[in-house]
Every structure is written in C-alpha cells, then in structure tokens.
C-alpha positions as CSV (number, residue, x, y, z in Angstrom):
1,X,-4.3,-4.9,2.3
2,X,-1.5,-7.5,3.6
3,X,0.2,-7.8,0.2
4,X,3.4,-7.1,1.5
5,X,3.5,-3.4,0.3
6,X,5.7,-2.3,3.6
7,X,8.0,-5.2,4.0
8,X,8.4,-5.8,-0.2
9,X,8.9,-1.7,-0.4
10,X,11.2,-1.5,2.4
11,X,13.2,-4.3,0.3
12,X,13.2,-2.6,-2.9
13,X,14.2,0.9,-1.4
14,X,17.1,-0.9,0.1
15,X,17.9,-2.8,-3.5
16,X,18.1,0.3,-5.2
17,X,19.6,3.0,-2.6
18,X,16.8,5.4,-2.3
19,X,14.8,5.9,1.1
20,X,11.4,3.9,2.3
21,X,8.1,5.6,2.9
22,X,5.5,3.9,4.6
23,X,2.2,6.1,4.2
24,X,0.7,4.8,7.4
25,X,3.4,5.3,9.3
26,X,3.4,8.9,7.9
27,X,0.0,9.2,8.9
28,X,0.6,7.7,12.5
29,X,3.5,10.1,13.3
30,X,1.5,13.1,12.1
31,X,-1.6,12.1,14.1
32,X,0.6,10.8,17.3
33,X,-1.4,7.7,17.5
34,X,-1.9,4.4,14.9
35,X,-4.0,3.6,12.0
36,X,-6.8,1.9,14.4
37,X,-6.9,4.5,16.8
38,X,-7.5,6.9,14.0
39,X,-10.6,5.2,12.4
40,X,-11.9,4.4,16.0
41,X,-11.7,8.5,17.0
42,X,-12.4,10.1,13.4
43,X,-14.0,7.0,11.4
44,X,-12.4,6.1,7.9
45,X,-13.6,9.9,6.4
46,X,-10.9,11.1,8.8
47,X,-8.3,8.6,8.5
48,X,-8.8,9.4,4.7
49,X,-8.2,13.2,5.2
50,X,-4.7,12.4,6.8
51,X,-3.6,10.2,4.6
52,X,-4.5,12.7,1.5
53,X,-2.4,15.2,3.5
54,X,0.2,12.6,4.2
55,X,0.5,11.8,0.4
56,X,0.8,15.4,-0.5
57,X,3.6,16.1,1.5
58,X,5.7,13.0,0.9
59,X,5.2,13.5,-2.9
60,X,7.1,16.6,-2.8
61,X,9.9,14.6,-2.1
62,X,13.0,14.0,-3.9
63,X,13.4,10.1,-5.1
64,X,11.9,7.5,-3.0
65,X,10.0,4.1,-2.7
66,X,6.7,4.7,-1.3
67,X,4.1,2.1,0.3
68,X,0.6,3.2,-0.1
69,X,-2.2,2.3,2.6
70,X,-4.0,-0.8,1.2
71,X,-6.8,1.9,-0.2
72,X,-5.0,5.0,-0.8
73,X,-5.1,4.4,-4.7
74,X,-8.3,4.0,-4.6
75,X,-9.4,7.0,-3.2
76,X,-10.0,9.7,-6.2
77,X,-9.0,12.7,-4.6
78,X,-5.2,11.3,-4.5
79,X,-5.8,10.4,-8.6
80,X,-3.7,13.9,-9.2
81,X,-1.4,13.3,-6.4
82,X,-0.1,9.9,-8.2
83,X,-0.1,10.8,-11.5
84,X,3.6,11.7,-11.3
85,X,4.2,8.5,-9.6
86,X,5.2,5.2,-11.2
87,X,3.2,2.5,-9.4
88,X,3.3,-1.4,-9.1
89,X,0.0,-3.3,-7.9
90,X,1.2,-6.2,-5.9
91,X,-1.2,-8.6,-6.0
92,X,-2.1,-12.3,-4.5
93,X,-5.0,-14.6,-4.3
94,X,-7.6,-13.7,-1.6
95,X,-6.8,-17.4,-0.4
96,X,-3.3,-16.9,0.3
97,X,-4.5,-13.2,2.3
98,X,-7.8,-13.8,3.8
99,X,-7.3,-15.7,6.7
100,X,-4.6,-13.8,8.0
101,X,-6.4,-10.8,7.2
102,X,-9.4,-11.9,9.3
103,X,-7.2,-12.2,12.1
104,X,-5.6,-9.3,12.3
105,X,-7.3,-6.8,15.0
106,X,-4.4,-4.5,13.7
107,X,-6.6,-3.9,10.5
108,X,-9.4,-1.2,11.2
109,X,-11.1,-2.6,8.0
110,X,-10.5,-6.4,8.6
111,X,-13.9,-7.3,8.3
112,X,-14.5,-5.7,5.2
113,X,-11.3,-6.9,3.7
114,X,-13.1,-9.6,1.1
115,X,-15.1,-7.1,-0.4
116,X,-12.4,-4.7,-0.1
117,X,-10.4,-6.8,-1.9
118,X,-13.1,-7.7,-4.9
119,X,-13.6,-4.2,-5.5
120,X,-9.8,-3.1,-5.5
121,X,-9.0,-6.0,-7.9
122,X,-11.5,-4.5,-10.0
123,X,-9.7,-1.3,-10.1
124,X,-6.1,-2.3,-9.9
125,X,-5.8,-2.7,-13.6
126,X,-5.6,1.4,-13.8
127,X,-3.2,2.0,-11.0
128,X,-0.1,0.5,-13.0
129,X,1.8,-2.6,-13.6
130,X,0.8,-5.8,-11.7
131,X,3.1,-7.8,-10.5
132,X,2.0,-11.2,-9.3
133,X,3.3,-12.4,-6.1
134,X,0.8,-15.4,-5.9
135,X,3.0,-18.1,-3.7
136,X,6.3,-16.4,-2.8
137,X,8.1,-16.7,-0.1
138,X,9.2,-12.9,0.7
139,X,13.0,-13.3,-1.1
140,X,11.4,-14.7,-4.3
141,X,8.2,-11.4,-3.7
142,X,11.2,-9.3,-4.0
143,X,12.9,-10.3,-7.0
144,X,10.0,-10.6,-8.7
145,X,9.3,-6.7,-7.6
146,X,13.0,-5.7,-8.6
147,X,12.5,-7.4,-11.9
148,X,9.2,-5.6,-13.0
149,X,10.9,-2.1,-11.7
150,X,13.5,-2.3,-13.6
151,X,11.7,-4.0,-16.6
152,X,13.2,-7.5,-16.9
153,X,9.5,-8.6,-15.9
C-alpha cells in the first residue's frame, strides 16, 4: 500500500510498449463506484470478491504490466491466478510510507496500514523478486524497476 505500484507500473508499461492495468481501477469501473465506497457498502470480504473477479479477467489478457491492489497477493484464492505471472515486490521502509499513509482518507484500510504492512513484508519474500525503492525519487523508482525487469538488477 503507497509503494508506487500505479504510478511506477504505468512508467514501466510505457518503457517497454505494452499497456497498464491498474487492478483497482478495474475493480472501480466494474463496480461503478471507488475502492472506498466499495469496502463502506460491502466491507473488505466484498471488495475482495471483485478484485478476484477483476484479476481473472485481466489475466486472460495478452501482454501487459499489471498493478496489483496493495493486498491482492496476499489473498490465497488469487495464488493460482498469479502463478503465470512474473511479479516484482516493490518495497520501502514503513518510515518513508507511514505518514502519508495515515493521511490518506483515500485508503479504506489506512488505519490498519502498519500492521498491514508488517505482515505483508512477512510474506513478500514468496511473491517474487524485490526490488528496493527505499529513497527514490520516482525517476530513479523507475530505473531501478526497468533494471530488475529486464535483469540488469
């Protein structure tokens, strides 16, 4: 959660020609209203159910660059649906996210985020390659995302 995933992924789609998906905002358009107003009407359990959905139909797909919600990956019903995937954890120090984070009113989860960001550390090591953005400024992020895609990391 507030790693960059969307603004780094819509960078790296651009870098190497192939089209940007953004999972929430594949969520959002199916449910014709946002991320918040989606855990406020169905609670997280529903939100969840979407974004499974959301992630089965984008990974039919041809070729893309995909940003998973903060706690997609996480979620082991999508485990099969990202198996085919190659994925990068982008990761930086809770003190360079949390206050932001905490500020946020965007963030359904916001006041969860430190322990949702403890236990997802925990678990990142699985998901795929890390790549350590800890004090970037958003054009240095992004090289250092191109790099470890195309394995010069």
């Amino acid at each position: 959660m507030g790693v960059g995933k969307t603004t780094l992924g819509r960078g790296l789609a651009a870098h190497m020609g192939l089209p940007f998906v953004d999972l929430d905002e594949e969520v959002e358009a199916a449910a014709g209203c946002s991320v918040a107003a989606l855990f406020g009407l169905e609670g997280e359990a529903g939100f969840r159910q979407r974004e499974h959905a959301a992630l089965a139909a984008v990974v039919q797909r041809p070729a893309f660059v995909l940003a998973l919600g903060g706690g997609t990956a996480h979620q082991p019903v999508n485990a099969p649906l990202l198996l085919g995937l190659e994925v990068f954890v982008l990761e930086r120090p809770w003190s360079e996210l949390g206050p932001a984070l905490a500020a946020d009113p965007r963030r359904p989860l916001a006041a969860q985020a430190a322990a949702l960001f403890s236990a997802r550390a925990a678990e990142a090591a699985r998901l795929g390659p890390r790549v350590d953005l800890r004090a970037c400024d958003p054009d240095r992020a992004l090289a250092r995302l191109v790099a470890a895609v195309e394995g010069r990391a």
